[in-house]
C-alpha positions in Angstrom: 43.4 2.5 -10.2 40.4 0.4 -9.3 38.5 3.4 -7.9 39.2 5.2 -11.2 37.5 1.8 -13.1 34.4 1.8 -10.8 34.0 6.0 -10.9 32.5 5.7 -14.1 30.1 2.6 -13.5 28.9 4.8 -10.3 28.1 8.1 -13.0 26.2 5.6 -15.6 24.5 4.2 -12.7 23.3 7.5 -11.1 22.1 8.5 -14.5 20.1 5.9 -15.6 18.0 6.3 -12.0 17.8 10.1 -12.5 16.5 9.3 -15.8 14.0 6.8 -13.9 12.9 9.2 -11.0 12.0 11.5 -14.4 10.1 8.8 -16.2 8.4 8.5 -12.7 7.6 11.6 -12.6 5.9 12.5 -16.3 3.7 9.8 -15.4 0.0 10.5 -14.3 -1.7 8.3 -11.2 -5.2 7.1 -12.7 -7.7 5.4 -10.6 -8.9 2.5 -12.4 -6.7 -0.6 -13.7 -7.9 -2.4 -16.7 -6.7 -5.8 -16.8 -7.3 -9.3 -19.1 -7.3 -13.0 -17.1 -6.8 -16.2 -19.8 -8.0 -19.0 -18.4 -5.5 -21.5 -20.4 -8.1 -24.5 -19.7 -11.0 -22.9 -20.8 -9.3 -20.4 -23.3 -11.4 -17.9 -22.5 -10.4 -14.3 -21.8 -11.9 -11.9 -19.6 -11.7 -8.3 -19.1 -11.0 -7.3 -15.6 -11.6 -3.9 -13.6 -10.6 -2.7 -10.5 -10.0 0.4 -8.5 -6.8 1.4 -6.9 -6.5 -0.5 -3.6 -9.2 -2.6 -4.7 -9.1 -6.4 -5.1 -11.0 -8.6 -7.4 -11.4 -12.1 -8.1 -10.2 -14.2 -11.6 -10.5 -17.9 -10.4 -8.4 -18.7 -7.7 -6.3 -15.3 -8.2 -6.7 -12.6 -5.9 -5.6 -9.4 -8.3 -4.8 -6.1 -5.9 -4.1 -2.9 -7.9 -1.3 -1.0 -5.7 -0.7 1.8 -8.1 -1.7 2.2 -11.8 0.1 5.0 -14.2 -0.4 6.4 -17.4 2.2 8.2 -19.8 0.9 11.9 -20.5 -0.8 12.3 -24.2 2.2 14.0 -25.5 4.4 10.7 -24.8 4.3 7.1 -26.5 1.1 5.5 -25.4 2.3 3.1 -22.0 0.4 2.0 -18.7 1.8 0.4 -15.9 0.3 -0.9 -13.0 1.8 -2.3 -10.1 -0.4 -5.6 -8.9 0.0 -7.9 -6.1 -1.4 -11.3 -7.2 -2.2 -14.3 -4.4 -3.2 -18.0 -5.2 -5.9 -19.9 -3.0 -6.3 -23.2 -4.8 -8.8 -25.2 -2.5 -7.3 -26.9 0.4 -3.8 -25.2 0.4 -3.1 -21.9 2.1 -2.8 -18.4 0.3 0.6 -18.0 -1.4 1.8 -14.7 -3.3 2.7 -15.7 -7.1 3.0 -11.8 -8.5 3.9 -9.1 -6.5 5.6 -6.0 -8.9 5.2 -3.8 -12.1 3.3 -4.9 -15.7 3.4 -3.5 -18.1 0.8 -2.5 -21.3 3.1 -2.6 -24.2 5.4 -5.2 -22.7 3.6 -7.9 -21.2 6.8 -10.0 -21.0 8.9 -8.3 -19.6 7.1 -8.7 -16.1 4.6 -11.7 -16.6 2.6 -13.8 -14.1 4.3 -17.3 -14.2 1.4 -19.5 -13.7 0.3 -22.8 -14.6 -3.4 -22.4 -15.4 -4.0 -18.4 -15.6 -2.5 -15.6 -17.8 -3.3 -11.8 -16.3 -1.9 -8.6 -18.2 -2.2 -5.4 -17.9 -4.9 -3.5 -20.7 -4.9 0.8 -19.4 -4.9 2.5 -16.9 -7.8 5.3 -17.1 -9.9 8.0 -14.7 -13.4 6.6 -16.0 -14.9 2.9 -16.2 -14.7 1.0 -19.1 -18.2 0.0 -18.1 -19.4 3.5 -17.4 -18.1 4.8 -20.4 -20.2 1.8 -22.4 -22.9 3.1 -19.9 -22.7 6.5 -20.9 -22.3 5.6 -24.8 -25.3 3.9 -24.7 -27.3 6.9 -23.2 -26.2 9.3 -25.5 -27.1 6.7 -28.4 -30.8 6.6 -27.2 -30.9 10.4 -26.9 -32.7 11.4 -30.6 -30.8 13.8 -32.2 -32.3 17.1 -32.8 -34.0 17.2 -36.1 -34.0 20.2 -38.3 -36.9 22.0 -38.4 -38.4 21.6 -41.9 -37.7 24.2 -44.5 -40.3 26.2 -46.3 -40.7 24.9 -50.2 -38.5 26.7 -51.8 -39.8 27.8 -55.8 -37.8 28.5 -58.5 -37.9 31.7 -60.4 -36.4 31.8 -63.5 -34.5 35.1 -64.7 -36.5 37.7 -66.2 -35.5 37.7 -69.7 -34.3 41.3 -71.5 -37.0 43.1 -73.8 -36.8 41.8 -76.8 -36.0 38.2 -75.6 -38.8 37.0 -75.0 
C-alpha cells in the first residue's frame, strides 16, 4: 500500500527533472555575463562584466562567472548565470558567500546575502556591452552618405487647346 502512495510522487518527480534537463537544453551558452554590484554604503551601482571563467573585482567580492545562459529569442526573455562569489575583507581569510544560479528576472529567488554589497545578474550576451558602445560610437562618427544634389527641376505648364489661349 505504501509503495502504491510513493509510485506516484516518484512519476511527478521524474517529470518535473525531464522538464528541467529540456529547459537546460533550449538554453544557449553565451560568453559574457553582465552583472550590477550596489554598494549599500555608498549607494552606488555599478555595472559589471566578465568573461566565462573570468573573475573580477566589486570591493572585497571576488565574482567568477562559471556558466552564463540565455533563453533562445522565440522564448520569454531570461538569463542565468551561475557565479561563485568569495569575500576577502582585510585581515580575515577568503570565505565563499555565493556559490550557485541567479537569475535575470528573479533576482530573489537566488540572492547574495550580504551585509554591505548587493550583485545581480543583468544578461547574458556574445558581444561586450562596452564594445557594442564602442562600435555605436564608430558608426555615429561615420557621415552618412549624402545624396547627390538634383538638377533644378522647372515647371512646365500644360499646353493649353487652340482656342484656349
Amino acid at each position: 500500500m505504501r509503495s502504491l502512495l510513493v509510485l506516484p510522487a516518484l512519476a511527478a518527480l521524474a517529470a518535473a527533472s525531464l522538464s528541467g534537463a529540456a529547459q537546460a537544453a533550449a538554453t544557449i551558452d553565451q560568453p559574457i555575463a553582465e552583472l550590477r554590484g550596489l554598494d549599500k554604503i555608498t549607494a552606488r551601482t555599478q555595472p559589471l562584466e566578465a568573461k566565462v571563467g573570468e573573475t573580477v573585482q566589486f570591493g572585497t567580492l571576488g565574482i567568477t562567472i562559471r556558466a552564463c545562459r540565455k533563453a533562445p529569442p522565440e522564448d520569454p526573455p531570461e538569463s542565468a548565470a551561475f557565479l561563485e562569489i568569495t569575500d576577502t575583507p582585510p585581515s580575515k581569510p577568503a570565505a565563499t558567500v555565493f556559490s550557485g544560479w541567479m537569475f535575470a528576472s528573479s533576482p530573489g529567488v537566488s540572492a547574495l546575502d550580504h551585509p554591505v554589497y548587493d550583485v545581480w545578474v543583468v544578461s547574458c550576451t556574445d558581444t561586450s556591452p562596452a564594445a557594442a558602445a564602442a562600435q555605436q560610437e564608430v558608426d555615429e562618427n561615420v557621415p552618412d552618405a549624402s545624396p547627390l544634389p538634383l538638377p533644378e527641376m522647372k515647371i512646365i505648364p500644360p499646353a493649353l487647346p487652340p482656342g484656349r489661349q
